[in-house]
N, CA, C and O atoms as a GROMACS GRO file, in nm:
protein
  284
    1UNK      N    1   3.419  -4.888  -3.827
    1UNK     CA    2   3.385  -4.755  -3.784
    1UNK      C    3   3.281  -4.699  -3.880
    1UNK      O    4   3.300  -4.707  -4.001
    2UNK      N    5   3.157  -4.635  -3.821
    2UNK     CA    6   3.083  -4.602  -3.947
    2UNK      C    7   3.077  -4.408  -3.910
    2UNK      O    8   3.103  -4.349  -3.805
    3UNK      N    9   3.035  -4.360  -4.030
    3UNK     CA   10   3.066  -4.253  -4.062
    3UNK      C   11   3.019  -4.180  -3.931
    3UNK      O   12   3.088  -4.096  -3.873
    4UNK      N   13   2.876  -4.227  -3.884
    4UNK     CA   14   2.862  -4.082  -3.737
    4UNK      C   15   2.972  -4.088  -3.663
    4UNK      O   16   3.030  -3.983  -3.635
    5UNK      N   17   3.018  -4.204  -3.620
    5UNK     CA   18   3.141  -4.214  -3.561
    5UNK      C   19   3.263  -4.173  -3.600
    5UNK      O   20   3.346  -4.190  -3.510
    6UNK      N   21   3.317  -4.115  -3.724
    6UNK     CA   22   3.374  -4.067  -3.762
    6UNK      C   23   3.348  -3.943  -3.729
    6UNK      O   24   3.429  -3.910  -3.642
    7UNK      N   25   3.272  -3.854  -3.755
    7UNK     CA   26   3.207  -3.716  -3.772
    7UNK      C   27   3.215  -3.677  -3.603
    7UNK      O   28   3.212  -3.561  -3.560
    8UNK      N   29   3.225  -3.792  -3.525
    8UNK     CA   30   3.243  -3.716  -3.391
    8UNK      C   31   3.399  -3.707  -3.328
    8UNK      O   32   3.443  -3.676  -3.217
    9UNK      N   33   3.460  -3.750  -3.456
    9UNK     CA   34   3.603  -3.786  -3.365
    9UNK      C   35   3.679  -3.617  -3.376
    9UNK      O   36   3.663  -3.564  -3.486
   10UNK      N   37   3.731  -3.560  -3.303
   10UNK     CA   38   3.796  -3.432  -3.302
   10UNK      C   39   3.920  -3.453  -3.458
   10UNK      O   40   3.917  -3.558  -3.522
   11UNK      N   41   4.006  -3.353  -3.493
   11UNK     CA   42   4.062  -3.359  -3.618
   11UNK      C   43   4.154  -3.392  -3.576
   11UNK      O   44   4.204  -3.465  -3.661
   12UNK      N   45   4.232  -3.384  -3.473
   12UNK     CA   46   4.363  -3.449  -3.405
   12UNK      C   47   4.340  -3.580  -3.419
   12UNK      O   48   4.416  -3.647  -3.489
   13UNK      N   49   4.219  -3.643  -3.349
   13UNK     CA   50   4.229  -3.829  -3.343
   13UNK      C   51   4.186  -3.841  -3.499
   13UNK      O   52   4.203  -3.958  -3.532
   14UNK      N   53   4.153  -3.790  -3.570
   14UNK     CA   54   4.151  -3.846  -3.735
   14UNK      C   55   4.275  -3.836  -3.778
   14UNK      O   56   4.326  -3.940  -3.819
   15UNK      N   57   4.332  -3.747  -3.781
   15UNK     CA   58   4.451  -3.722  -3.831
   15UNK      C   59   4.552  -3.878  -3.797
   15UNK      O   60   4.613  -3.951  -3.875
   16UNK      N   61   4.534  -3.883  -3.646
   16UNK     CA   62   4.592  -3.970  -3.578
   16UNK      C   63   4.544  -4.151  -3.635
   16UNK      O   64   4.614  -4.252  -3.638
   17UNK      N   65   4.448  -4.137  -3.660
   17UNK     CA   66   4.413  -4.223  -3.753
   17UNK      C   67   4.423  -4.254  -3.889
   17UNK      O   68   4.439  -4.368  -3.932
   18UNK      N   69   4.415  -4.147  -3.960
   18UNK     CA   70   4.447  -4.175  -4.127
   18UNK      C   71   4.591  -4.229  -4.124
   18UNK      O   72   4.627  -4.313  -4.205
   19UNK      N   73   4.697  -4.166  -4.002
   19UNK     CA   74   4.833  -4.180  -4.011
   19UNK      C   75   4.833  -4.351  -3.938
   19UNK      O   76   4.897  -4.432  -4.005
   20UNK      N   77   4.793  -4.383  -3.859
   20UNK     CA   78   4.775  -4.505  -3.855
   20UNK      C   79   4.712  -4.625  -3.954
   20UNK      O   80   4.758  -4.738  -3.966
   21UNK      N   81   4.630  -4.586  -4.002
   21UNK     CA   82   4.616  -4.649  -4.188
   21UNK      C   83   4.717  -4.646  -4.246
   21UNK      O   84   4.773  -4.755  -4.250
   22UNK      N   85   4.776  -4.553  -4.305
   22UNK     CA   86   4.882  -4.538  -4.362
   22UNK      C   87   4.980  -4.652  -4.342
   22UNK      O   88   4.998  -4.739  -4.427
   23UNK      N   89   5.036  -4.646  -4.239
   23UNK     CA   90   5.134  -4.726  -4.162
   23UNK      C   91   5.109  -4.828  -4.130
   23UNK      O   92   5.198  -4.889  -4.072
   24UNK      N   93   4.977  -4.897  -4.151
   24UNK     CA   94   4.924  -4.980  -4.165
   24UNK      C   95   4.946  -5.109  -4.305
   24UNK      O   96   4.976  -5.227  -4.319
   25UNK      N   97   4.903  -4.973  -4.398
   25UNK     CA   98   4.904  -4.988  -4.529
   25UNK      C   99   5.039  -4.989  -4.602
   25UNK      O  100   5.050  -5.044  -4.712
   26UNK      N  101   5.138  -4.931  -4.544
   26UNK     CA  102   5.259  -4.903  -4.621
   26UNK      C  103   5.357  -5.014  -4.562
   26UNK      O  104   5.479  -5.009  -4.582
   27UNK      N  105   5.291  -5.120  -4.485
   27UNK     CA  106   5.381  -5.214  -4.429
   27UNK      C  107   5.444  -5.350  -4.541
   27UNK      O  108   5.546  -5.420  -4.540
   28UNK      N  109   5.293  -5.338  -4.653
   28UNK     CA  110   5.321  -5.425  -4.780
   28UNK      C  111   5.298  -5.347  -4.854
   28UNK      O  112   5.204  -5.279  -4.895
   29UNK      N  113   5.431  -5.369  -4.873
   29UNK     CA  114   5.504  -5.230  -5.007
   29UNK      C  115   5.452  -5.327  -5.154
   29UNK      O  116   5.424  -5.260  -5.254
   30UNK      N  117   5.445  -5.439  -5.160
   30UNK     CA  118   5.338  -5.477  -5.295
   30UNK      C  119   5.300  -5.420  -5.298
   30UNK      O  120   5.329  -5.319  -5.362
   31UNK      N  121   5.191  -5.442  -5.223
   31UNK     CA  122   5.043  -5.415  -5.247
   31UNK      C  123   4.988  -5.259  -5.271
   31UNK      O  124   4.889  -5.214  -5.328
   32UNK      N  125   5.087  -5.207  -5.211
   32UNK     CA  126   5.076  -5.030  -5.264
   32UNK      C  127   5.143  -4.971  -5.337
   32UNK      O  128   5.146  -4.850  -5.361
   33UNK      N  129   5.244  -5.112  -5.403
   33UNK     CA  130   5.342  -5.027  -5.501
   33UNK      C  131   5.266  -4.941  -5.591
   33UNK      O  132   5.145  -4.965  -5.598
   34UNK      N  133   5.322  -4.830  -5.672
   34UNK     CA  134   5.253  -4.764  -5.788
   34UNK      C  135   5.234  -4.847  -5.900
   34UNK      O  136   5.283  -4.959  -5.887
   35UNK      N  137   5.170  -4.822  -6.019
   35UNK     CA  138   5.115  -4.875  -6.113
   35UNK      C  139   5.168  -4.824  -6.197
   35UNK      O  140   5.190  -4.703  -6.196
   36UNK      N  141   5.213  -4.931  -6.327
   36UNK     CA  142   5.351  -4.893  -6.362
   36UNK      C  143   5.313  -4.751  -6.487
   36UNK      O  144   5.402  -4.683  -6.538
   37UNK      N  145   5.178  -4.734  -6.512
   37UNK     CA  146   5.131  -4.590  -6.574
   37UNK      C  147   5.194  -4.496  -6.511
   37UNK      O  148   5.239  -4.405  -6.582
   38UNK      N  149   5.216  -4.489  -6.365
   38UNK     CA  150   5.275  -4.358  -6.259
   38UNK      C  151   5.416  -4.359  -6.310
   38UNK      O  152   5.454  -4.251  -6.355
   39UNK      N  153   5.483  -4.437  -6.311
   39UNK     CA  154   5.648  -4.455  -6.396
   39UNK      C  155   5.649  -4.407  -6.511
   39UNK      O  156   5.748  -4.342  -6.543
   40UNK      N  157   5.568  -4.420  -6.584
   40UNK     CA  158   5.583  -4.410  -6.756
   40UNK      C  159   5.533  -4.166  -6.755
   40UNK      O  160   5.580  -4.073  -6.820
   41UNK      N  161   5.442  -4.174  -6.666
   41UNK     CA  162   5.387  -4.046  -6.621
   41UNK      C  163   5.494  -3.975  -6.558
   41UNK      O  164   5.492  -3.853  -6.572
   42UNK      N  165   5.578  -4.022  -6.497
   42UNK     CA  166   5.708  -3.937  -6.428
   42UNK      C  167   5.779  -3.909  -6.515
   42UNK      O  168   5.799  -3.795  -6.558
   43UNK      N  169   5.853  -4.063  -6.575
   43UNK     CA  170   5.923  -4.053  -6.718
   43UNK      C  171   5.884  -3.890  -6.826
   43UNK      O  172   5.951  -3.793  -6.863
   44UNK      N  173   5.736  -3.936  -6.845
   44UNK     CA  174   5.748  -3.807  -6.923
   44UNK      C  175   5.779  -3.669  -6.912
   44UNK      O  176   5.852  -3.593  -6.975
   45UNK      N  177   5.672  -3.653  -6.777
   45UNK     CA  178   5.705  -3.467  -6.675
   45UNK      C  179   5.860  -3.506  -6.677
   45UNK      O  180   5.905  -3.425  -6.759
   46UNK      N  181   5.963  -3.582  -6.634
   46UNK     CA  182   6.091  -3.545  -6.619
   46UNK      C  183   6.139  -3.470  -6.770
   46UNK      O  184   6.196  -3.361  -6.771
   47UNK      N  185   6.112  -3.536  -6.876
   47UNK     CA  186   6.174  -3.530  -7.003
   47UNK      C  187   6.150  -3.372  -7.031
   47UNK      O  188   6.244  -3.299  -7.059
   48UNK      N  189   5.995  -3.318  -7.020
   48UNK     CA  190   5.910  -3.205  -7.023
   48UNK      C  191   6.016  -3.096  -6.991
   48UNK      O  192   6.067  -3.007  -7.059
   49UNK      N  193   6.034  -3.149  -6.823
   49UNK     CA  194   6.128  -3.061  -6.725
   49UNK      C  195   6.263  -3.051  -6.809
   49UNK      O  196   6.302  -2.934  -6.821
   50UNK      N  197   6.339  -3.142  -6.867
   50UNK     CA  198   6.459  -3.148  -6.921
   50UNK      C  199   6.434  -3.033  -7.039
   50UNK      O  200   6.518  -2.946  -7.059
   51UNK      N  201   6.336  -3.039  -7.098
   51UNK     CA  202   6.308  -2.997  -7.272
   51UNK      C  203   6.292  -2.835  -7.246
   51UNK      O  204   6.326  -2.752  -7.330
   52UNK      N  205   6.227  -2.798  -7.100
   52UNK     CA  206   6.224  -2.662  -7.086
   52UNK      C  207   6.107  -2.635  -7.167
   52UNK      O  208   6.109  -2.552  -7.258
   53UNK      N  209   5.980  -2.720  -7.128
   53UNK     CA  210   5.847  -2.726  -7.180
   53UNK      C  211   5.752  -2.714  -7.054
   53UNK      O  212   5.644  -2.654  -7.055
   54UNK      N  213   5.811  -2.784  -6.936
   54UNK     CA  214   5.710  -2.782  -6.805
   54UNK      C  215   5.793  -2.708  -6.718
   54UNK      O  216   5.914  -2.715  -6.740
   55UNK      N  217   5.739  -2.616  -6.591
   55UNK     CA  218   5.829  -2.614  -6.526
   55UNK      C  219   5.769  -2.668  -6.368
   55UNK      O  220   5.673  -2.743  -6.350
   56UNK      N  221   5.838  -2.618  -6.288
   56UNK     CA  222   5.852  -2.681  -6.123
   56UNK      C  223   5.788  -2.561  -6.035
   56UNK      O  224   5.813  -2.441  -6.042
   57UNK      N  225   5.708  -2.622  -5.960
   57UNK     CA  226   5.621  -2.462  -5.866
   57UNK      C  227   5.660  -2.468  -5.735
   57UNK      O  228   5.658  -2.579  -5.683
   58UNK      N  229   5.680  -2.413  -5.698
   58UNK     CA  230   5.648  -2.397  -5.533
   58UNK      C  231   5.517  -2.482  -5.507
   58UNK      O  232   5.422  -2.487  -5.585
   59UNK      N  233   5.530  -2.576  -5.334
   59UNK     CA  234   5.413  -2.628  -5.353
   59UNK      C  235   5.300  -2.524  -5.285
   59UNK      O  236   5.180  -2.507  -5.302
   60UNK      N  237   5.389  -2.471  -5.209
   60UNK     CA  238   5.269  -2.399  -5.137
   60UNK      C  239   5.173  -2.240  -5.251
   60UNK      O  240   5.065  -2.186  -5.229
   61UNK      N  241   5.227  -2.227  -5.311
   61UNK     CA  242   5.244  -2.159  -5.433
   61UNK      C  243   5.134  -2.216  -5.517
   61UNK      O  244   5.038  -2.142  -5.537
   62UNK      N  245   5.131  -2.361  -5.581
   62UNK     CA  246   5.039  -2.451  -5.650
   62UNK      C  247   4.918  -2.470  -5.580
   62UNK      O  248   4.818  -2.508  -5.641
   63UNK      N  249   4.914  -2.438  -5.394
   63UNK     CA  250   4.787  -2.444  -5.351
   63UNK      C  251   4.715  -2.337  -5.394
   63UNK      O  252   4.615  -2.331  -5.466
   64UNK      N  253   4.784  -2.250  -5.339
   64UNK     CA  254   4.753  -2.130  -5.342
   64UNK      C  255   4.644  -2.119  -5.482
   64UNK      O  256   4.522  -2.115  -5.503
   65UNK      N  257   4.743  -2.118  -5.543
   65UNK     CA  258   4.641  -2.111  -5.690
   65UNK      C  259   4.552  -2.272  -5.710
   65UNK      O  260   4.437  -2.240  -5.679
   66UNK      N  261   4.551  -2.343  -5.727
   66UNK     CA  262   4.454  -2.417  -5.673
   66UNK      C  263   4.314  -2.382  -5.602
   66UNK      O  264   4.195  -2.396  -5.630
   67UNK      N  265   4.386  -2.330  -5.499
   67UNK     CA  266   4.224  -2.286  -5.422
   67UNK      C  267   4.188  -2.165  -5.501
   67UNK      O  268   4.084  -2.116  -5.457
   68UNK      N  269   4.226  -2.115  -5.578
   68UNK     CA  270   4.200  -1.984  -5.628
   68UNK      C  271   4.100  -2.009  -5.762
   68UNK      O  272   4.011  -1.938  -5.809
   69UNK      N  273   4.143  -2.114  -5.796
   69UNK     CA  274   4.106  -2.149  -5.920
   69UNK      C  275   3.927  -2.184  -5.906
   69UNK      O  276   3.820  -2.157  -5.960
   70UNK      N  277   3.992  -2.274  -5.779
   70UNK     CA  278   3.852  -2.363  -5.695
   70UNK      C  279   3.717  -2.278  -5.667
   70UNK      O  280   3.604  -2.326  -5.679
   71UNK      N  281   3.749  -2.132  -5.626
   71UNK     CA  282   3.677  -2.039  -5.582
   71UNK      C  283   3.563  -2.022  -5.677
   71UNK      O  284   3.477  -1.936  -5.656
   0.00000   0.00000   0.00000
């Protein structure tokens, strides 16, 4: 598929597509396992969370400010 062809597809059939990649992709759970940096990276935010050093947001909350930030 090359990109004009992309650019004409409505956002429903992309959508409908990325989710078909996905499911595509998530069929060999190897090959997309995480990398074991993402483990050692959880490990820590959990400990953070335990220590009462990080805390936990709302996600819609974290966009929010996100896009705010973005502006």
């Amino acid at each position: 598929m090359t990109t004009s062809e992309l650019q004409g597809m409505s956002r429903e059939d992309k959508l409908r597509m990325m989710h078909a990649l996905w499911e595509d992709l998530a069929r060999d759970e190897e090959a997309t396992a995480s990398p074991a940096w993402h483990g050692q990276a959880l490990r820590e935010t959990e400990q953070r969370i335990q220590a009462g050093t990080e805390g936990i947001h709302d996600w819609d909350d974290a966009k929010t400010e996100l896009r705010r930030r973005a502006e």
